[in-house]
TIFI-652710 format. One line per field, with one value per residue (C-alpha): residue number from 1; x, y, z. Coordinates in steps of 0.001 Angstrom, whole numbers. Example, Ala and Ser with C-alpha at 12.3 -4.5 7.8 and 13.67 -1.06 7.14 Angstrom:
2
i: (1,2)
u: (12300,13670)
v: (-4500,-1060)
w: (7800,7140)
***
This chain:
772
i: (1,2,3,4,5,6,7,8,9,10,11,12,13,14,15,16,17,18,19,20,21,22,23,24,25,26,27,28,29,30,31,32,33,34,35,36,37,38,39,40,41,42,43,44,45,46,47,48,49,50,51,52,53,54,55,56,57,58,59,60,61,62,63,64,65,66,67,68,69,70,71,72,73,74,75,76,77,78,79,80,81,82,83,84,85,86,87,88,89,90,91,92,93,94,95,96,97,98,99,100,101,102,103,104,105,106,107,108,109,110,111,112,113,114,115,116,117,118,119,120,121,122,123,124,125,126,127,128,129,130,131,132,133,134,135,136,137,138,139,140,141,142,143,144,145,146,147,148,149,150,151,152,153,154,155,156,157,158,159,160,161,162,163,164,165,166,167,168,169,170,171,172,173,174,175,176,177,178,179,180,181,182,183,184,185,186,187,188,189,190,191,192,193,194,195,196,197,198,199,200,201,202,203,204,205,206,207,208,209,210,211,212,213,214,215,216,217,218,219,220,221,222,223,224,225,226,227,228,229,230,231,232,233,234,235,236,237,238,239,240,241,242,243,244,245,246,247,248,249,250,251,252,253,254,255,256,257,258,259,260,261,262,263,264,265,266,267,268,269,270,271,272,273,274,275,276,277,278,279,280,281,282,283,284,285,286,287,288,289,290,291,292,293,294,295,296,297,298,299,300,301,302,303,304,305,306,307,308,309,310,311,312,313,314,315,316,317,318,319,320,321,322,323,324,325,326,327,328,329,330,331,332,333,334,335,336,337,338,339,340,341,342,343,344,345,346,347,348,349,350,351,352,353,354,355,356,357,358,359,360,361,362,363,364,365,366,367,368,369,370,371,372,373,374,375,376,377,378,379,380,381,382,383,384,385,386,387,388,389,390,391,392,393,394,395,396,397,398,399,400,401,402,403,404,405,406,407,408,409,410,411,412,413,414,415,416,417,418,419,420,421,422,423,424,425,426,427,428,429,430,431,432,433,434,435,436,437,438,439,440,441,442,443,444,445,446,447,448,449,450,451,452,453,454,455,456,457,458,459,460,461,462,463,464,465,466,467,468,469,470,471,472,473,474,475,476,477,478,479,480,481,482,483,484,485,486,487,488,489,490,491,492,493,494,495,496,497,498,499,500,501,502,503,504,505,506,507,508,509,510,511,512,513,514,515,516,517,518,519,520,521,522,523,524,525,526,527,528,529,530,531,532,533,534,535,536,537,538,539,540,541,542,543,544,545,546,547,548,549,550,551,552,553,554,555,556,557,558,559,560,561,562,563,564,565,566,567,568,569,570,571,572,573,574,575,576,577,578,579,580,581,582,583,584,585,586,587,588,589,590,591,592,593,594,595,596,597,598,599,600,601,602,603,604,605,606,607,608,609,610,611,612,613,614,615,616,617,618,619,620,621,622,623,624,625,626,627,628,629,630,631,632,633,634,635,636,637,638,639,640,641,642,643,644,645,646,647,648,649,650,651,652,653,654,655,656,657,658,659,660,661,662,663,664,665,666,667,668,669,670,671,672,673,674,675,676,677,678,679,680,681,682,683,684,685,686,687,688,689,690,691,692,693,694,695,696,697,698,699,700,701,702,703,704,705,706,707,708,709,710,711,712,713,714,715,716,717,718,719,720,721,722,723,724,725,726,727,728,729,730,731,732,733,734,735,736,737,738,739,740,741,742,743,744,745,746,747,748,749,750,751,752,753,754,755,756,757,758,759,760,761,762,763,764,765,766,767,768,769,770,771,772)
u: (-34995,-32308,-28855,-27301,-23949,-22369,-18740,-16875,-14713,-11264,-10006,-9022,-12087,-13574,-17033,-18830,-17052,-17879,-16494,-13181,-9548,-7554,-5183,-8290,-9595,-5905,-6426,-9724,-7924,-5043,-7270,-9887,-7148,-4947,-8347,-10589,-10556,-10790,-14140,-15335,-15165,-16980,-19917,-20010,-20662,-23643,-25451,-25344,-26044,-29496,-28558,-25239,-25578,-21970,-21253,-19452,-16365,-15736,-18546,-16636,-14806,-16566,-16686,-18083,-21209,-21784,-22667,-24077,-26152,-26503,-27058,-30296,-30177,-33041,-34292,-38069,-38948,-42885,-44039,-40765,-38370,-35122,-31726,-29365,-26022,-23183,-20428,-17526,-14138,-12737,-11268,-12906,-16838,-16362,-16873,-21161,-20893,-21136,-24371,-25539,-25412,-23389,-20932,-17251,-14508,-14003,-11751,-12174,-12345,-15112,-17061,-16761,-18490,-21066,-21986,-22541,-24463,-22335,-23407,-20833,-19668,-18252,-17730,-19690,-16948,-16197,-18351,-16119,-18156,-16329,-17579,-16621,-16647,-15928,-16087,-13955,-10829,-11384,-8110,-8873,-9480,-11454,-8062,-7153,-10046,-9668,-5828,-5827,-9397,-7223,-3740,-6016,-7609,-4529,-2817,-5882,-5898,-9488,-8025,-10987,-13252,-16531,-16289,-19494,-19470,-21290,-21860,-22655,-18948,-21121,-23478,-20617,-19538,-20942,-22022,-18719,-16473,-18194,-17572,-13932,-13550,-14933,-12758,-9770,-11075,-8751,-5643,-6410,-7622,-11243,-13270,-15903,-16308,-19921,-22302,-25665,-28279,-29141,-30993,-27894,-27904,-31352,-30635,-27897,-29849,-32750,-30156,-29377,-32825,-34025,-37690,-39258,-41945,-38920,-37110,-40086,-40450,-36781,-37029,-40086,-38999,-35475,-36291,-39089,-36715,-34296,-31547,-31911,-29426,-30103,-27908,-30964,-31253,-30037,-28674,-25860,-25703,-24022,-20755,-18244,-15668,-15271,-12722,-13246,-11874,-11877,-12189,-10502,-7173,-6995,-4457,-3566,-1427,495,1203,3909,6988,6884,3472,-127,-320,2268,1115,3071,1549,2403,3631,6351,7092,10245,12167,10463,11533,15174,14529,14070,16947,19495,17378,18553,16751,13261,9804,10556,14467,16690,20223,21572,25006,24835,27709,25221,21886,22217,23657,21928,22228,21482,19303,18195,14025,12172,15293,15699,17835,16615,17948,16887,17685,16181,12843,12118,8654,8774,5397,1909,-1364,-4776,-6974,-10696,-11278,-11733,-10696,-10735,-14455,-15185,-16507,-15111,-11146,-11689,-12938,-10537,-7508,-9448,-9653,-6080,-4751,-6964,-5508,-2213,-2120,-3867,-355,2031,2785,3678,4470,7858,7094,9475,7036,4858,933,-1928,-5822,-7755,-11536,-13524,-16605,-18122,-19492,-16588,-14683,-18647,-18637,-14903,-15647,-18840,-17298,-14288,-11705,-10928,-8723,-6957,-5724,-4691,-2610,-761,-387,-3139,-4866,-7328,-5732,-8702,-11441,-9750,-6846,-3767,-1257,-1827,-1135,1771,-117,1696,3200,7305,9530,11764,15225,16756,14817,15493,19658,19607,17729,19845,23741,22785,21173,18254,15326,12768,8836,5762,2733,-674,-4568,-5141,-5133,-2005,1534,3850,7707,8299,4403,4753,8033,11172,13183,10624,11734,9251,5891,3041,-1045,-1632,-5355,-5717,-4906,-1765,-824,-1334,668,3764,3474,4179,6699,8443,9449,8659,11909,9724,8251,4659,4141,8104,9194,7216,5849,7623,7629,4563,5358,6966,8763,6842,6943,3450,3117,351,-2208,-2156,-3754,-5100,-9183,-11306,-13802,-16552,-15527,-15477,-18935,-20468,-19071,-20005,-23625,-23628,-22003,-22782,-26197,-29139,-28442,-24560,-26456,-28697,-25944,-23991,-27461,-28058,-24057,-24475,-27703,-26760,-23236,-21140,-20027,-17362,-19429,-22404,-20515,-18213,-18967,-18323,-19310,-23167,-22618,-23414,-19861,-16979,-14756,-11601,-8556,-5437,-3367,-5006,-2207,-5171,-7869,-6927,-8670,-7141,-5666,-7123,-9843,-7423,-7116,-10483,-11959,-15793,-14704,-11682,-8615,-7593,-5618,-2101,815,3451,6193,10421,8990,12107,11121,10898,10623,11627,9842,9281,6784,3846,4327,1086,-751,1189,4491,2857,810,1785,-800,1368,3404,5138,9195,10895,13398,10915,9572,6323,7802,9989,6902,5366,8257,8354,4591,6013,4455,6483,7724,4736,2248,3019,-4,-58,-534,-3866,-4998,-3669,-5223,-7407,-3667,-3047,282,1262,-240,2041,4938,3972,3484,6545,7686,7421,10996,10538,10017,12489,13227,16061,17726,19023,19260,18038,14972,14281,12086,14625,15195,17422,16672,18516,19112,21138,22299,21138,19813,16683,13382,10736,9129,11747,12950,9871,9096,12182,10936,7565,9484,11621,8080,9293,6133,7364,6059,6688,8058,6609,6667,3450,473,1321,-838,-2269,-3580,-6004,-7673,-6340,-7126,-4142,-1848,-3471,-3929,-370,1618,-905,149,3737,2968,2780,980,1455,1950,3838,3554,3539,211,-2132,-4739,-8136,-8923,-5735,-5943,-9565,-7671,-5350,-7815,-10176,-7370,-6204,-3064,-2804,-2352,-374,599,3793,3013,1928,5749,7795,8702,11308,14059,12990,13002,16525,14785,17362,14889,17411,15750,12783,9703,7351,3971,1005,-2909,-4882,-7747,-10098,-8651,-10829,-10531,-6972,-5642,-2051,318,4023,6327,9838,13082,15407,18073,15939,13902,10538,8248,4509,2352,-1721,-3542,-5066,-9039,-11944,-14551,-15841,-17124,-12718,-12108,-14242,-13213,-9566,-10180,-11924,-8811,-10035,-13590,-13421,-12941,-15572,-18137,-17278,-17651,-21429,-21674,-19738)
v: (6692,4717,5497,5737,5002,5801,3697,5193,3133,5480,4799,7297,6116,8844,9987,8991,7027,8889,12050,10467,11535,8415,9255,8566,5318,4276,5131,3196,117,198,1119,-1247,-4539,-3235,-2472,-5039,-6898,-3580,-3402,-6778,-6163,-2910,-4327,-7249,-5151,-3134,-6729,-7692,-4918,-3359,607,704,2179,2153,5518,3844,4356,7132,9189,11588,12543,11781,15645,16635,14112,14894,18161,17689,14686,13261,16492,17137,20676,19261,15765,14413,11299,10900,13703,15022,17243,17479,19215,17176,16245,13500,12425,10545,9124,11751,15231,16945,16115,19343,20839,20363,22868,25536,24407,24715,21101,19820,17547,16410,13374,11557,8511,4684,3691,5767,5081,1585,1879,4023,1307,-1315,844,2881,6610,9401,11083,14638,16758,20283,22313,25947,27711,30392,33339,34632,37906,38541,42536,44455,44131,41638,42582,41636,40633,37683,33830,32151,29908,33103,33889,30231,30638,33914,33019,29757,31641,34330,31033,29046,32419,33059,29219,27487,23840,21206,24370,24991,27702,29775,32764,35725,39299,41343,39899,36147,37602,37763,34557,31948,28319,27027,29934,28709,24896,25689,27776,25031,22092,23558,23847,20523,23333,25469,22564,23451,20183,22025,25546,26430,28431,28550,28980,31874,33579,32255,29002,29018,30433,28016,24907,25874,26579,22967,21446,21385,20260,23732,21866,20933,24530,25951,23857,23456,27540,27807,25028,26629,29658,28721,27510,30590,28454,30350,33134,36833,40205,41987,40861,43163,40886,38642,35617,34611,32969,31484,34210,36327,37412,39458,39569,42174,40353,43809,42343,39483,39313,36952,34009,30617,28538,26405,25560,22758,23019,24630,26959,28945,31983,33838,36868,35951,39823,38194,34675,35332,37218,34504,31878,33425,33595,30014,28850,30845,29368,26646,23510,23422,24361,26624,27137,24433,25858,26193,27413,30853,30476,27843,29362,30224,26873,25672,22040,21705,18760,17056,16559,15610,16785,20322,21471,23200,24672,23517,25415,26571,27054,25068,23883,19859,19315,21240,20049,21446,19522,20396,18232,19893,23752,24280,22873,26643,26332,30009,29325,26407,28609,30931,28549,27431,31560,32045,29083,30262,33532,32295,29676,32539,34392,31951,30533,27251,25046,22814,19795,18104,19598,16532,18485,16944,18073,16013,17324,16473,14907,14668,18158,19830,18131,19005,22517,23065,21354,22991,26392,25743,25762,22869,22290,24909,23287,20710,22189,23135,19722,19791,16611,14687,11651,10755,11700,10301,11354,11813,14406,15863,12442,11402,9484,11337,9719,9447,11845,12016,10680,13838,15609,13489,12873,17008,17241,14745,16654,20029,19364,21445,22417,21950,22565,21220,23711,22267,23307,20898,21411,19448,20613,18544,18078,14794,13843,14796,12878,12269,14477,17487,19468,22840,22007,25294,25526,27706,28724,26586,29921,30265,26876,27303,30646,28518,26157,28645,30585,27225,28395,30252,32250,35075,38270,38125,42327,42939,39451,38349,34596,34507,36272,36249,34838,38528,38752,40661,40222,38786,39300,37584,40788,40737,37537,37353,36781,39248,38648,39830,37183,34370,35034,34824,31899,30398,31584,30256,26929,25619,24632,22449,19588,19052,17837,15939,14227,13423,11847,9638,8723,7742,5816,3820,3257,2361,-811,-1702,-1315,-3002,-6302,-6421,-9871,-9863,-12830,-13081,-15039,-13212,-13531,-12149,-15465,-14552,-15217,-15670,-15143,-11480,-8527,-6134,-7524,-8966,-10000,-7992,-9214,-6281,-9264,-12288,-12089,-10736,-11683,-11206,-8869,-6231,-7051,-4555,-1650,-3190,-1024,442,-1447,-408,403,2000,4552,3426,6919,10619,13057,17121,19586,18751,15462,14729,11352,11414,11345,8570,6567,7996,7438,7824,5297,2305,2799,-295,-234,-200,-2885,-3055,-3599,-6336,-8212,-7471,-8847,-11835,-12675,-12336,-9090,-6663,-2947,-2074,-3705,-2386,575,2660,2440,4543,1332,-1486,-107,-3257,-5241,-4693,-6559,-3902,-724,-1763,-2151,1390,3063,5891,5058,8444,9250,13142,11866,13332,10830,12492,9375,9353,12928,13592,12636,8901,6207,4799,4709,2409,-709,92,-3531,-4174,-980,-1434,1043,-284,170,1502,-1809,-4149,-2399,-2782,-6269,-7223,-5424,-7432,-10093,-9733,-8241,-5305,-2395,1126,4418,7775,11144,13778,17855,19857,19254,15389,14137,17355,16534,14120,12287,9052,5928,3686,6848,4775,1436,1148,2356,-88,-2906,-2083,-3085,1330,1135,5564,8325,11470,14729,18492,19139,16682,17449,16373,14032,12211,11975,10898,7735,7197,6104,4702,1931,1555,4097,5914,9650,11296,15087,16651,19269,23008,24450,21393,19180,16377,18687,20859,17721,16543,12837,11552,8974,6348,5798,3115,4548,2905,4194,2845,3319,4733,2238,4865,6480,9967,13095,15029,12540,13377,10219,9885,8243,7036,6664,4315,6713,7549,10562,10326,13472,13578,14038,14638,11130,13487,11648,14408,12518,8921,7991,8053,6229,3058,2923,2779,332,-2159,-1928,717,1570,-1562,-3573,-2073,-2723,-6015,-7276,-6401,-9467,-12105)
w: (-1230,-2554,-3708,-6884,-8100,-11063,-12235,-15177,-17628,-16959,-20601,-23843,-25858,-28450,-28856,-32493,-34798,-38355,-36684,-35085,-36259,-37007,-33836,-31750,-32996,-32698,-29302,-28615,-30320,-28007,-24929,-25386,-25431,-22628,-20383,-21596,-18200,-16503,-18671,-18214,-14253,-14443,-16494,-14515,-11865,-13552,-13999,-10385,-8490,-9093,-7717,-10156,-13903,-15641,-17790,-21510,-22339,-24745,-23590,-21143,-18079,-15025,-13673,-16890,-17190,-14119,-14946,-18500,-17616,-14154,-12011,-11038,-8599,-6677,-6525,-6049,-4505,-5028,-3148,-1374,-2581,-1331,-2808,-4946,-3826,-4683,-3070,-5927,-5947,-7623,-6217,-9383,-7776,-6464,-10036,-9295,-6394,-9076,-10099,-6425,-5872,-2482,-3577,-2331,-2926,-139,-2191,-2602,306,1942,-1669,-1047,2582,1251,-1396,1225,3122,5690,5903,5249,8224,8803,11477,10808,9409,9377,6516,4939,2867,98,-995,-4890,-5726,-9008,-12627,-14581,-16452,-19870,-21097,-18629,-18897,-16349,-15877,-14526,-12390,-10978,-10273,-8574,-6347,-5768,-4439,-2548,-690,-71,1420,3712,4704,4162,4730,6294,5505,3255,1389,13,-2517,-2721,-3542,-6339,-8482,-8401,-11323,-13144,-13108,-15523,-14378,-16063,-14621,-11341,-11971,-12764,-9471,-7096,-9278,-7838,-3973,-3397,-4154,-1617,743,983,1148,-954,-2624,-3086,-5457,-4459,-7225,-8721,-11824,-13734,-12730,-13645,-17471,-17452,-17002,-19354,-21778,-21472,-22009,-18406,-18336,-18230,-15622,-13238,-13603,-11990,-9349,-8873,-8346,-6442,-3843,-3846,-2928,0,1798,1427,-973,-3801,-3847,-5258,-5330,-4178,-960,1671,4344,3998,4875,8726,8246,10540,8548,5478,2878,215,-3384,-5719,-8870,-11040,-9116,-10964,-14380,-17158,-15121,-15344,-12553,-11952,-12699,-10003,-7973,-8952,-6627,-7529,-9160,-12163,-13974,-17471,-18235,-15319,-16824,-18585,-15060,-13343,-15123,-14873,-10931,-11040,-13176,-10513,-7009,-5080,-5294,-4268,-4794,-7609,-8308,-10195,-9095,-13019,-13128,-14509,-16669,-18095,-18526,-22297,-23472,-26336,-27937,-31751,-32868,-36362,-36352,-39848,-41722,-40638,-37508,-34299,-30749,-27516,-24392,-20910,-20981,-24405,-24466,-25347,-23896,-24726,-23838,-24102,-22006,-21502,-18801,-15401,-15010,-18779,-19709,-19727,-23792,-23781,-23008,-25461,-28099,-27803,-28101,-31511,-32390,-31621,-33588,-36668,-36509,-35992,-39058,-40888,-40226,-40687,-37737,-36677,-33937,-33913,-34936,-32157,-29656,-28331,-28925,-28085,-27573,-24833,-24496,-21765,-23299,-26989,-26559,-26436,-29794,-31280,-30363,-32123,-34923,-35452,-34906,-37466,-35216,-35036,-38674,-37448,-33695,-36107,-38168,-34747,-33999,-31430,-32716,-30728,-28644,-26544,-24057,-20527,-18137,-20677,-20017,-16528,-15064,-17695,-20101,-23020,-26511,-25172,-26976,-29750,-29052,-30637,-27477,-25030,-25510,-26074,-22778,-20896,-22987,-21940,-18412,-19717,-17820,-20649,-19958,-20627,-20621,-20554,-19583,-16538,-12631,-11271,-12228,-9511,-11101,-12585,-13268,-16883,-17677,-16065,-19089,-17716,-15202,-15354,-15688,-15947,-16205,-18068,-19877,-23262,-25392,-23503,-23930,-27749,-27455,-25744,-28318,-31003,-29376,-28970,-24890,-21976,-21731,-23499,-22980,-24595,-24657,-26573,-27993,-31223,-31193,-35148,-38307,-41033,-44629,-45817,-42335,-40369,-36476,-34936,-31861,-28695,-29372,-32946,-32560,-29207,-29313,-28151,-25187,-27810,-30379,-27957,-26664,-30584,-31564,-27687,-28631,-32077,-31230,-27433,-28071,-26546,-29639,-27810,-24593,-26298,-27979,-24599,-23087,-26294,-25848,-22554,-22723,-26261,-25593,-28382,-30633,-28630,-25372,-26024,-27554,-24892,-22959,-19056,-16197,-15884,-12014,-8925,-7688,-9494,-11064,-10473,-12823,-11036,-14027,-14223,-13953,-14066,-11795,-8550,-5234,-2833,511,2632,4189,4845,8087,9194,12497,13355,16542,16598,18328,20814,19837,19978,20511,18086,19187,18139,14447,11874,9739,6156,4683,6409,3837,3883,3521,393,-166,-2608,-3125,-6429,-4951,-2606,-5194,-8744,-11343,-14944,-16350,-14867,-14892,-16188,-13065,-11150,-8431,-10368,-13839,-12365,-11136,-14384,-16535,-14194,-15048,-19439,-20029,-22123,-21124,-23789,-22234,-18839,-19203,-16222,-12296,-12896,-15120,-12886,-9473,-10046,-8893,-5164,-6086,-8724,-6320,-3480,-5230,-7320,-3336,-3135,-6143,-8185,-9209,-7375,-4124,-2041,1287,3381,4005,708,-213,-3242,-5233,-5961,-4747,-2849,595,3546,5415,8683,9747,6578,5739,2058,-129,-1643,-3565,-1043,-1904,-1188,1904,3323,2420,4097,7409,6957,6807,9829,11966,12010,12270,9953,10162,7944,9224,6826,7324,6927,4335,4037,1245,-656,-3961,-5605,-3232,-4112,-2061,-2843,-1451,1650,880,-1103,2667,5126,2564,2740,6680,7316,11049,11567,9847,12235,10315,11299,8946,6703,3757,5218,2748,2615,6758,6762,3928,6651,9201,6651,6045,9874,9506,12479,11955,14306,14298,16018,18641,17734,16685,16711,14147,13548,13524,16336,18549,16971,15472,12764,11665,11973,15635,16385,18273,20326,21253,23045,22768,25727,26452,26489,23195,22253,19448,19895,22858,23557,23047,24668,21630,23300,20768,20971,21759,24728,23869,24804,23009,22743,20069,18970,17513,15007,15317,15372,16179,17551,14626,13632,16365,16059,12149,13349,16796,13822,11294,9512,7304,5501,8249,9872,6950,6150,9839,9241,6510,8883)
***
């Protein structure tokens, strides 16, 4: 049996061109000339290696074709069946476990061993059952299903777990509410969230022009060897624990304003929101004077004049990408905007809007429904079909916003549909940041902030002055299912497949190198051959001690891999735009890190450089921090290129959950290049950890109950450590300070398969010592 692997072009490029606003083929214009390299490399790629197929640009989001074209359920190799299952570089692979098919990220740099022929390896984890009870309120969204499953997990604590559901409350759940529940398992820290497959799975995929041949076989082999999961069955399955959820607990929600996981009925948004202008700084509160909390700032947009103030929504985003490719909470924003244009309503036009669907099939199924016209009225025009908004690819705002923002201090919102809601990954001018379902986020949009109460405060008058209010307009569940039935048909996946295996204009004339080895261009800003192999010797050295390293960064609790290695835009103060500008490329043509990950040259310098990171050395947030020798304050970059330079090793001090989030490889790659050798933490985020080691980081965890503080480390000390010869899973190391203090600590490896990786440098290393 032979592997498959699947590369998507990461690029805003639209689905047929006869039914494409103008906005989007703007979009492909711009996005095909500032990736075109990025392109060239990728189809290269599917010429030379006989096992790699390339998904177009333009034809979806990665999560999404895997579901509506490439999954399988169960896989047949001549006479041998065997269950599907995929392992991506993407935290959102997890969305397939809802079609009962095994699937997990596990980043670049594990993706990169597998495709030269290294096995995955994991050590059998904890399997958590999940046991879903009682009927479905239904005033709710399955954003809200997905939120309060994902707060109920985080409280409970599933980290480095599997989790699998059952019980009568999975019947209930469609295959998207499903996919949408195991997207967010990465949230809650779950390394996968699993539905097996049932009677509605089955539905589901005949629904969506499964060979009727395969369906029965799929079921029959599925359920001789006891896979196939149905309510009748008296026994549960044996688990290593269980929670229960009642899903009749779960209400209408946001999340946010700083962090996804924190949960805000929307009937408590506006107190909330109040709570969180008056709390000290920190995961929710922005300390705003109360004497200040009603200030309002006037501003002049498209000739009329307009108020800004706390809790003004600047930002709103419906994205359809990951937790929102539920067709039904799509629908139902397109329901809701019809009924609202219907009544007069409008959104501010200063309000940046934008609509970002997942794949073809989603712009299809609102267009053929009607909606669609009436999103647009909104502003909710289509911009594109890849990673916009939720990673701060959005249009920049109006001046008028931005000076208003930056007079009155304000802490102005943006309210979109996605997963990830960490401050500062919008834009720097937005402070609150909330998930919300794509209904919601239309809802915000009108109202114009979230300083409201939905049940007493109207979203605006009608044309004779009557107040409309959220219910007068809100869809029904009843409504939403019709027009799903009517409009999500067979024809949308047969569309995707012929997208997929035609490509498109742009696509298929594209020209890329035809030579077995890559040629590179060393005036590239975009591609780069990276230095991770230049000093590679046939055999490992031996593990060399950590010798008087400085700390280059002391950080706190949830630092994410965006904080580490932001994917959005690239500041122009930044070390990355200043070795841009020095190679004559404009601020414009900058892009963003998430397109230049192809540049280890622009990654490192991009490592720690998202303007929220908080390093306590410099007390407040920044990517700055201090190169102790000098004394200077300096770029994270430049700071630690001088301590390269004077051989001086650096390691980070971080609190608990050190690199939560998307499971981003350069959040690994950008520290080792910065000359990182250990990482000493109270907690990590598996994925992030397993990164760590996959690059040679060492990842070292403070003892059960103490922390930096606890032992009284200032960070300003060097530590030395040294390596056991016979190193093994959970060894206790002894660190000494330079102020004396000698403390010891867990080398956080869980198996020997860890081990070797990090003896050879790392996974890389390790598989590239097999072709010398």
């Amino acid at each position: 049996m032979e592997n498959c692997f699947f590369l998507w072009c990461w690029s805003l490029n639209p689905g047929p061109e006869h039914t494409r606003p103008e906005t989007v083929l703007k979009n492909q214009e711009v996005e095909f000339g500032r990736n075109r390299e990025r392109l060239q490399f990728f189809k290269w790629s599917s010429r030379v290696f006989k096992n790699v197929a390339v998904i177009p640009p333009g034809t979806g989001m990665a999560h999404q074709v895997n579901l509506e074209y490439l999954s399988r359920v169960v896989c047949e190799d001549k006479d041998l069946l065997f269950p599907d299952s995929v392992v991506g570089t993407d935290s959102h692979i997890t969305m397939v476990n809802g079609l009962g098919i095994l699937g997990w990220g596990v980043g670049g740099i594990e993706t990169e061993a597998v495709m030269l022929g290294l096995p995955v390896s994991l050590a059998l984890p904890e399997v958590v059952g999940c046991k879903l009870t009682g009927p479905l309120n239904p005033f709710v969204t399955s954003i809200d299903v997905v939120l309060g499953i994902t707060k109920h997990l985080r409280q409970v604590g599933v980290a480095g777990k599997f989790v699998e559901f059952f019980g009568s409350g999975v019947s209930q759940l469609s295959i998207v509410d499903r996919t949408t529940i195991a997207n967010m398992c990465p949230e809650y820290g779950a390394i996968l969230s699993f539905f097996p497959v049932d009677n509605v799975t089955l539905k589901h995929l005949e629904h969506t022009g499964f060979d009727k041949t395969k369906l029965q076989s799929t079921e029959k082999y599925l359920k001789a060897v006891k896979l196939f999961r149905n309510d009748r069955n008296s026994s549960e399955p044996e688990y290593s624990q269980v929670i229960q959820i009642n899903l009749n607990s779960i209400v209408p929600s946001v999340s946010g304003p700083k962090r996804p996981q924190d949960r805000v009925a929307v009937t408590d948004m506006k107190s909330d929101f109040q709570a969180c202008l008056n709390e000290k700084v920190g995961f929710k509160g922005f300390q705003i004077a109360a004497e200040k909390q009603n200030d309002s700032i006037s501003i002049h947009y498209e000739g009329s004049e307009y108020k800004l103030s706390h809790g003004s929504v600047v930002i709103a985003a419906v994205i359809s990408c990951t937790n929102n490719c539920n067709p039904s909470v799509m629908l139902a924003a397109g329901l809701l905007a019809k009924k609202a244009v219907e009544a007069g309503l409008r959104v501010k036009p200063y309000i940046r809007t934008s609509l970002s669907p997942g794949s073809g099939m989603v712009t299809h199924y609102l267009s053929s429904s009607g909606v669609l016209p009436y999103l647009s009225k909104l502003g909710f025009e289509i911009v594109g079909y890849g990673c916009s908004t939720c990673v701060g690819n959005t249009a920049p705002l109006s001046e008028a916003v931005l000076n208003a923002v930056k007079q009155g201090d304000l802490v102005t919102c943006g309210v979109l549909s996605g997963n990830k809601s960490f401050e500062g990954r919008l834009c720097d001018c937005v402070r609150a940041s909330y998930l919300a379902s794509p209904p919601l986020v239309v809802a915000y949009a009108i109202a114009g902030t979230v300083n409201i109460d939905f049940q007493t405060e109207p979203l605006g008058t009608d044309p004779v002055g009557k107040n409309v209010y959220l219910r007068d307009i809100w869809p029904s569940r009843e409504e939403v299912h019709q027009i799903e039935e009517e409009h999500v048909i067979l024809s949308m996946f047969k569309t995707l497949k012929e997208k997929v295996e035609m490509g498109n204009k742009r696509w298929n004339s594209l020209e890329a190198p035809e030579s077995v080895l890559f040629p590179w261009d060393l005036k590239s800003t975009y591609i780069r051959c990276p230095s991770f192999f230049d000093k590679l010797t046939k055999e490992p050295a031996a593990l060399q001690p950590i010798e008087n390293a400085h700390v280059l960064l002391y950080l706190g609790d949830s630092v994410t891999t965006d904080h580490i290695s932001p994917a959005g835009s690239i500041a122009r103060s930044s070390a990355a735009a200043k070795y841009l500008t020095n190679r004559g490329l404009t601020p414009r043509e900058f892009n963003s890190y998430g397109a230049r990950r192809g540049n280890d040259a622009v990654m490192t310098r991009g490592t720690f450089a998202n303007i929220k990171l908080f390093n306590k050395f410099i007390g407040k947030p920044a990517p700055k921090t201090i190169h102790f020798p000098s004394g200077q304050t300096l770029d994270v970059f430049e700071a630690a290129e001088l301590y390269q330079k004077e051989g001086i090793p650096l390691i980070i001090l971080a609190g608990k959950k050190y690199g939560s989030g998307n499971s981003r490889d350069w959040a690994a790659k950008g520290p080792y290049l910065l000359g990182v050798k250990a990482v000493l933490a109270e907690s990590y985020e598996k994925i992030h950890k397993d990164h760590l080691i996959g690059i040679g980081i060492a990842p070292l965890q403070f003892l059960p109950g103490e922390n930096a503080d606890s032992l009284g480390l200032s960070g300003k000390e060097t530590f030395s450590l040294t390596f056991p010869e016979e190193l093994f899973p959970g060894v206790t190391l002894n660190i000494k300070t330079s102020t004396g203090k000698v403390f010891s600590a867990i080398a956080s490896f869980e198996n020997d398969v860890e081990i070797t990786l990090y003896k050879h440098g790392g996974l890389l290393n390790f598989v590239a010592r097999k072709f010398l």
